[in-house]
C-alpha positions, 0 to 999 in steps of 0.5 A: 464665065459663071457670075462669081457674085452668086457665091459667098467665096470661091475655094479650090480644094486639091484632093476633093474627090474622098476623104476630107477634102471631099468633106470639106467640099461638101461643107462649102457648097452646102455654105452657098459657096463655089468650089473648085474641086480637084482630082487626078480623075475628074469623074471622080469629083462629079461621080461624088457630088453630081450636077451641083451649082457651083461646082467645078470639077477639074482633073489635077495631078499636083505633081506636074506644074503645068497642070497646076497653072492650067487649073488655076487659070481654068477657075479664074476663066470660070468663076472670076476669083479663088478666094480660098486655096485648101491643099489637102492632096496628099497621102501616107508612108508607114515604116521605120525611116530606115525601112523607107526607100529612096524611092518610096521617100521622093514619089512622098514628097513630089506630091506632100510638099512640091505638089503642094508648092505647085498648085500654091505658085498658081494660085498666088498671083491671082490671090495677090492681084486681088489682095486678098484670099486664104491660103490653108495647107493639111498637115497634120498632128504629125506635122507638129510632133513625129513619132516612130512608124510615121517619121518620113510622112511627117517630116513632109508635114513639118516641111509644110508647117516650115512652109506656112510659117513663112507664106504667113509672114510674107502675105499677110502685109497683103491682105492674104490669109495663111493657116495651117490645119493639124488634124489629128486621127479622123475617121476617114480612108487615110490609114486604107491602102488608097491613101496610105502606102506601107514600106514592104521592107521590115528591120526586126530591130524596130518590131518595138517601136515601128513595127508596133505602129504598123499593128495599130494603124490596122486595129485602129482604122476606120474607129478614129475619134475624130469625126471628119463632118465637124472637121469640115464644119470647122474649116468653114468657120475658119474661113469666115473668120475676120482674124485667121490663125496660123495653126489650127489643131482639130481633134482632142488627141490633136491638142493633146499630143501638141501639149505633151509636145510643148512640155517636153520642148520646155523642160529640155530647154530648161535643162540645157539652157546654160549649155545652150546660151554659153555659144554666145561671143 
């Protein structure tokens, strides 16, 4: 077993071989901590990172339960602790939600949600017996308000958030961290065909509305306004922080999209108030 007091913290980091886990895992290494870094292959994580101290690099397929305890078990044999869970594993669905096929909807939340669930499970108990840890699920700014083109892939994000909600409640009276982070549109592969999937199905009715969506997700790829370093930055000054929040926005159209959210959310509620509370006995 390596000495886990060499390090600052231990994180396991699903999903760490591209994109903004592998940004984050970079951040926490170069933060003088160890990382568990997570991939369906292996090679991948170390053909990225090399030989660095600290990193253990370990093949996962969060859809399959019995690898996710494996590898969780594995950290603990390695390192001695995990003391931050990053699930970031996870991809895409562009389409109209009619568009979308059972198919393409469940392979969407094997790995979204109940992956997220798996390695989740594995890591708790270790967590709890510790009474400490920090538990930071990626969802997204889609998480927080849908919209067309994207609605199958966001309700798996609104199924996270409903997720940390309650993994916040139910651990913090154990000493156990609970955030979920909303990215916004950062410059990453995510909208690249390795971690986006689009519906070869189209329905000329949603041209206006999906079907437009489906044309920016092309033009805008790649020249997104967030910048995934200070994402990965940001992840670390959360860690370290003495008070977590529950949910983290990154990025301004993040912040902007929850506020317009809010303001709808308001007014609606405040034109149908009377209707709303007449339900009482």
């Amino acid at each position: 077993m390596t000495t886990a007091n060499s390090f600052k913290r231990v994180w396991m980091i699903t999903g760490a071989s591209r994109g903004i886990g592998a940004k984050i895992a970079a951040a926490a290494l170069a933060n003088g901590d160890a990382v568990v870094a997570t991939a369906r292959d292996a090679s991948t994580v170390t053909q990225r990172f090399g030989d660095v101290p600290g990193l253990l690099a370990v093949a996962l397929d969060v859809t399959n339960e019995a690898q996710s305890k494996a590898v969780a078990q594995a950290a603990i044999d390695h390192f001695g602790r995990i003391d931050v869970l990053v699930n970031n594993a996870g991809f895409g669905l562009l389409g109209a939600v009619e568009e979308a096929s059972a198919d393409e909807v469940r392979r969407l939340y094997e790995t979204n949600v109940f992956g997220l669930l798996n390695i989740t499970r594995a890591v708790l108990p270790f967590m709890r017996s510790a009474r400490s840890g920090h538990v930071i699920n990626l969802s997204s700014v889609g998480g927080y308000a849908s919209g067309p083109g994207f609605g199958v892939y966001c309700s798996t994000k609104f199924a996270v958030e409903g997720l940390s909600e309650a993994l916040h409640a139910e651990l913090a009276p154990i000493g156990i961290k609970v955030t979920v982070v909303e990215p916004g549109y950062f410059r990453t592969e995510f909208l690249e065909g390795n971690s986006l999937v689009e519906s070869p199905a189209t329905i000329a009715d949603y041209d206006s509305t999906a079907g437009e969506v489906r044309k920016i997700a092309k033009a805008v790829t790649l020249n997104q306004p967030g910048d995934p370093d200070k994402l990965a930055t940001a992840m670390v000054t959360l860690v370290e922080a003495e008070h977590a929040p529950l949910r983290l926005p990154l990025g301004s159209d993040c912040v902007a999209a929850i506020e317009a959210k809010n303001v709808f959310v308001a007014e609606e509620l405040a034109t149908w108030r009377e209707v709303s509370v007449s339900t009482d006995f």
